[in-house]
Backbone as JSON Lines, residues from 0, in Angstrom:
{"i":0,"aa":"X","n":[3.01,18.27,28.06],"ca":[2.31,17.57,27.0],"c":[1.71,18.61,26.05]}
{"i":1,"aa":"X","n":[1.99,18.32,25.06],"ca":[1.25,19.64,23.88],"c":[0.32,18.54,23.55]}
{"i":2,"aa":"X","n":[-0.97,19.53,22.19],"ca":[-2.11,19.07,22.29],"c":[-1.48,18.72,20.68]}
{"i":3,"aa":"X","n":[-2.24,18.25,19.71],"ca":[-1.97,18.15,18.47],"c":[-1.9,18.92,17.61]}
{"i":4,"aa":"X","n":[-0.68,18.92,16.66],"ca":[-0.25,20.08,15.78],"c":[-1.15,20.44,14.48]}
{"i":5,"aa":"X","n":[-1.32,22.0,14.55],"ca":[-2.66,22.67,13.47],"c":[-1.36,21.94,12.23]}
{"i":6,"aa":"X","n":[-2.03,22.2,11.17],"ca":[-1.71,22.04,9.68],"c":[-0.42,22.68,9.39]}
{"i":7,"aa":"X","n":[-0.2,23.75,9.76],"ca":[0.95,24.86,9.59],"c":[1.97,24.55,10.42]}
{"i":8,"aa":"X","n":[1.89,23.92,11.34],"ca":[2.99,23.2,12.71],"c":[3.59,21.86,12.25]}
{"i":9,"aa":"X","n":[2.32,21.42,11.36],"ca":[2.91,19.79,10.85],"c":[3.64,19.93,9.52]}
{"i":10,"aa":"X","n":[3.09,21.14,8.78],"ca":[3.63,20.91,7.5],"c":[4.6,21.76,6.56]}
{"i":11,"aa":"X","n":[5.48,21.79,6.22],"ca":[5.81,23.43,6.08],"c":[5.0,24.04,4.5]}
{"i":12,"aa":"X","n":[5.61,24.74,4.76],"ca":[4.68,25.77,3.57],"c":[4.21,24.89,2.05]}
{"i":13,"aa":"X","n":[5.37,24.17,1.36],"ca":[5.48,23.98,0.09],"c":[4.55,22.11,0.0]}
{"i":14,"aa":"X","n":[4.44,21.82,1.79],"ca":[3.71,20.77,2.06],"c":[2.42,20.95,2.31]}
{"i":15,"aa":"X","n":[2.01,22.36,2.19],"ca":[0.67,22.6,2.72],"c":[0.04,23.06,1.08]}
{"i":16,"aa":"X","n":[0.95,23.22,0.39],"ca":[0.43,24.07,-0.88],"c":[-0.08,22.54,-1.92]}
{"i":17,"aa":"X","n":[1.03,21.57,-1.71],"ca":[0.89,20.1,-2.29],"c":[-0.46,19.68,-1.71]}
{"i":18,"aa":"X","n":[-0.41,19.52,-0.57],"ca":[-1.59,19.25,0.22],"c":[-3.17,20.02,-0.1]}
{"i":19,"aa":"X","n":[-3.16,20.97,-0.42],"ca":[-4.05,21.8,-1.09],"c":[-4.62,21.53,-2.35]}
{"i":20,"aa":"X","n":[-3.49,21.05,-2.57],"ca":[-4.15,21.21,-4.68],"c":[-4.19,19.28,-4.74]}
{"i":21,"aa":"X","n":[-3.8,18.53,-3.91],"ca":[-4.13,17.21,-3.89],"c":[-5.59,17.35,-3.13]}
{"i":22,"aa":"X","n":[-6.19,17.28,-2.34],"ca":[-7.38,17.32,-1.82],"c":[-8.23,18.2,-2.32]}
{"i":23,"aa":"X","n":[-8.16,19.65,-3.24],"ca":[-8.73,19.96,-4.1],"c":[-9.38,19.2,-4.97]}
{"i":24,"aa":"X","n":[-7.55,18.44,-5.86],"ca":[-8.25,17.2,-6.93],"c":[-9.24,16.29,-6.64]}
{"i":25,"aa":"X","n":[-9.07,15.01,-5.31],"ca":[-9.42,14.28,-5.04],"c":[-10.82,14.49,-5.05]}
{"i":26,"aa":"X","n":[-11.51,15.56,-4.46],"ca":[-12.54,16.61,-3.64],"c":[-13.5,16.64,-5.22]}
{"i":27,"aa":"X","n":[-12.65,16.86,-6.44],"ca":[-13.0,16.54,-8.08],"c":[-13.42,15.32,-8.54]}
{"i":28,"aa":"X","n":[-12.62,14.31,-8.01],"ca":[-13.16,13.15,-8.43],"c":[-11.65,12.32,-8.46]}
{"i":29,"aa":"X","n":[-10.5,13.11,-8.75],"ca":[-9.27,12.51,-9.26],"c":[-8.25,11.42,-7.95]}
{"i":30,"aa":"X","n":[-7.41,10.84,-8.6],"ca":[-7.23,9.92,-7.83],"c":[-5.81,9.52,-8.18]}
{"i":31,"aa":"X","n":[-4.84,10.08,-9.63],"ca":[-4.03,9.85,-9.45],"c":[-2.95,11.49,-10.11]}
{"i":32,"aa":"X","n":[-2.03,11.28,-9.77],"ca":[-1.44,12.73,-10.21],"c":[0.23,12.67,-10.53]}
{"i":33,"aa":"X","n":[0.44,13.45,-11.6],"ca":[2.02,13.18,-11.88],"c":[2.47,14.34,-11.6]}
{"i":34,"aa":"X","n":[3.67,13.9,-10.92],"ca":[4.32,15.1,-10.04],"c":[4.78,16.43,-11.13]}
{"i":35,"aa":"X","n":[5.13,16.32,-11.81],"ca":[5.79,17.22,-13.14],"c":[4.01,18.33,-13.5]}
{"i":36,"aa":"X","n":[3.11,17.67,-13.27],"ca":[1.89,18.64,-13.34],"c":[1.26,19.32,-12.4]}
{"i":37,"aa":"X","n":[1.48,18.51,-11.11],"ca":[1.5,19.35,-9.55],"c":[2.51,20.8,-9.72]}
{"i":38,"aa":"X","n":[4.19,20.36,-10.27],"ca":[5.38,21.23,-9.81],"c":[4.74,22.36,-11.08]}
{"i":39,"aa":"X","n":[4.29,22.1,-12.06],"ca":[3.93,22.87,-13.0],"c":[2.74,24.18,-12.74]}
{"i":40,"aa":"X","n":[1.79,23.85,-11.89],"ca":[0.49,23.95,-11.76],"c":[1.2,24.78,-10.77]}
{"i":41,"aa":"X","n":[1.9,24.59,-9.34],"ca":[1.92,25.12,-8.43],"c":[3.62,25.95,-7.99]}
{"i":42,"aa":"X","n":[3.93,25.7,-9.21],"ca":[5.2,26.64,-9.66],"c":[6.39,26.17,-8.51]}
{"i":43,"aa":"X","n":[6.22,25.06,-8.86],"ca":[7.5,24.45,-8.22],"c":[8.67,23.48,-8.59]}
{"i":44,"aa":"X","n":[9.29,22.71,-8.47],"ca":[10.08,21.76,-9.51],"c":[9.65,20.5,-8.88]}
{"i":45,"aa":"X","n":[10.02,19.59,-9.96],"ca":[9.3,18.45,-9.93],"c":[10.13,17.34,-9.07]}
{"i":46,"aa":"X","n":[11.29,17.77,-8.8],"ca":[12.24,17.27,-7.16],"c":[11.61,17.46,-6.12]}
{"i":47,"aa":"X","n":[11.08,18.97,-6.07],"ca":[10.3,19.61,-4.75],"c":[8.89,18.57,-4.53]}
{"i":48,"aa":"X","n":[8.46,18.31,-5.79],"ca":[7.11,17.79,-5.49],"c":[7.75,16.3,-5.36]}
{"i":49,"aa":"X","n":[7.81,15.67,-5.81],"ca":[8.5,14.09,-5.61],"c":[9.02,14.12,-4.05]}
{"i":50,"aa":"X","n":[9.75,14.85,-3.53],"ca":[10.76,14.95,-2.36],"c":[9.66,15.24,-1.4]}
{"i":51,"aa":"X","n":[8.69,15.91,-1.36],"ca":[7.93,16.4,-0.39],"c":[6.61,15.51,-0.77]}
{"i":52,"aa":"X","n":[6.21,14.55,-2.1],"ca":[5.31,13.93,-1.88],"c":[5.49,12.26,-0.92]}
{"i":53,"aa":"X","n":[6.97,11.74,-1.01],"ca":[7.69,11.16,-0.44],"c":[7.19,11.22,1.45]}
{"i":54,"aa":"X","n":[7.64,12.61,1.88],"ca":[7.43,12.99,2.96],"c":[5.96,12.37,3.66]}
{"i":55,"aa":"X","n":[4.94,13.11,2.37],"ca":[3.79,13.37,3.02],"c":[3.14,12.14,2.63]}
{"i":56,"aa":"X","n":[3.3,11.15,2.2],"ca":[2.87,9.49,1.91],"c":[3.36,8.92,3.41]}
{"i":57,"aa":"X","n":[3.99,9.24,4.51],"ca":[4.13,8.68,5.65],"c":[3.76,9.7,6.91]}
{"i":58,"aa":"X","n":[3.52,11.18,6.5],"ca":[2.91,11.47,7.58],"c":[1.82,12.2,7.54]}
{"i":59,"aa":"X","n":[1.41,12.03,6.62],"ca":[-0.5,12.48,6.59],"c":[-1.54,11.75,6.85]}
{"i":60,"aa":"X","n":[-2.07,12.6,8.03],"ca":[-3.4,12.18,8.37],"c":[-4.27,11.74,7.36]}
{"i":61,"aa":"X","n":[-4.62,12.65,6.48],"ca":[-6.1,12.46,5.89],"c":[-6.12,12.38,4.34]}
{"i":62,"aa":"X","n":[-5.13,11.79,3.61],"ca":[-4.66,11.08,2.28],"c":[-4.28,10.38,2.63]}
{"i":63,"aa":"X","n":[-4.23,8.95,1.41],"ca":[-3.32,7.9,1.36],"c":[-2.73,8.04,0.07]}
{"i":64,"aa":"X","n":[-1.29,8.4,0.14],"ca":[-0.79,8.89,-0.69],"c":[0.59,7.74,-1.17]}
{"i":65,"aa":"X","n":[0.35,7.23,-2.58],"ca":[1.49,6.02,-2.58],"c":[2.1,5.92,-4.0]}
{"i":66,"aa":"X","n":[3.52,6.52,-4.32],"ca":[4.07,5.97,-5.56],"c":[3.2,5.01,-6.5]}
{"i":67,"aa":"X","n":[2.62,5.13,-7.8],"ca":[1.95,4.36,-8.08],"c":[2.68,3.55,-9.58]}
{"i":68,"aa":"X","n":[3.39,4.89,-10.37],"ca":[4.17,4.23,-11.6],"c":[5.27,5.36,-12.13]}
{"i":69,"aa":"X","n":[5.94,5.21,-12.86],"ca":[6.89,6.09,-13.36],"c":[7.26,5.92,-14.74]}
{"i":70,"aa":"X","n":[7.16,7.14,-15.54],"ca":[6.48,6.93,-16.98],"c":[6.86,8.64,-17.44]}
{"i":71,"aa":"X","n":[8.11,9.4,-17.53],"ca":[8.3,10.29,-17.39],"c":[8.05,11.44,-16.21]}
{"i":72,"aa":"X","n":[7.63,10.78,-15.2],"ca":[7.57,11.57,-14.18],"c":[6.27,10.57,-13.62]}
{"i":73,"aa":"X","n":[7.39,10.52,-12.16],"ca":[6.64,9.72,-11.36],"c":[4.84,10.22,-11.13]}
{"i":74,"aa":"X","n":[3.81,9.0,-11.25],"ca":[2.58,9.04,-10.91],"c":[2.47,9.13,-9.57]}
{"i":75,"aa":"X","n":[1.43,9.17,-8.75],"ca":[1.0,9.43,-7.35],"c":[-0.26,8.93,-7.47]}
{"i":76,"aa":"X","n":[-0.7,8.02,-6.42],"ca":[-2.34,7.48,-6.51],"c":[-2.45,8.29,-4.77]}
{"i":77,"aa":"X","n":[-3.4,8.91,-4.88],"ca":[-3.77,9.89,-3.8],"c":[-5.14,9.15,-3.16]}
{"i":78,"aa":"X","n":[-5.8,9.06,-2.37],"ca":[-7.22,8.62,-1.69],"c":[-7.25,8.95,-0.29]}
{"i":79,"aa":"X","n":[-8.58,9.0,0.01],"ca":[-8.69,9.81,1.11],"c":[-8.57,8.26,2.32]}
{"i":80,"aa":"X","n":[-8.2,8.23,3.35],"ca":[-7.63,7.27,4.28],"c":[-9.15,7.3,4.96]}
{"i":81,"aa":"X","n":[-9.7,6.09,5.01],"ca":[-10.83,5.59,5.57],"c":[-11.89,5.85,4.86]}
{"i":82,"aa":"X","n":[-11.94,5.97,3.7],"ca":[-12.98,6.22,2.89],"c":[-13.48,7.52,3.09]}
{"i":83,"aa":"X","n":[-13.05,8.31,3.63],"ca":[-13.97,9.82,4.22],"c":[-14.02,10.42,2.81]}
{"i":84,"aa":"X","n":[-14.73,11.23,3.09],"ca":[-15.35,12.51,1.68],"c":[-13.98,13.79,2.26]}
{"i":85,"aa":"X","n":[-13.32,13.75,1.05],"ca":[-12.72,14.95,1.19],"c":[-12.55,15.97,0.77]}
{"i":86,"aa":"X","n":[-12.73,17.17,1.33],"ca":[-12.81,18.52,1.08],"c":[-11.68,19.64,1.12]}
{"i":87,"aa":"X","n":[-11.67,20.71,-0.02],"ca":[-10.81,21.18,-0.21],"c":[-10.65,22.3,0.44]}
């Protein structure tokens, strides 16, 4: 039986960097985010962020992360899962 996986075991690299600069925002006040300014911001393409925000909308703990509209590049409504205060 293993015990539960650190951050770096669950996520790979380019999911931990998304994960970073989303709970940063949130941690700001923000609440929704378009992928084309994530891939921009964090020097990645905006497939990578869509494809891996996809991912992490079904297996993250501590966001609730859900397609919200698409309007030149898909939106993202991000919130922290149980109301918790989240920190970056």
């Amino acid at each position: 039986m293993t015990g539960p996986k650190t951050l770096l075991e669950k996520y790979n690299d380019t999911q931990s960097k998304i994960l970073g600069y989303l709970k940063a925002g949130v941690a700001k006040g923000g609440k929704f985010f378009k992928a084309k300014y994530i891939a921009k911001d964090l020097g990645l393409s905006s497939k990578e962020v869509g494809t891996n925000l996809a991912i992490l909308s079904q297996i993250c703990d501590d966001l609730e992360i859900s397609r919200w509209s698409y309007s030149n590049s898909t939106t993202w409504m991000v919130t922290s899962k149980d109301g918790e205060e989240v920190t970056a």
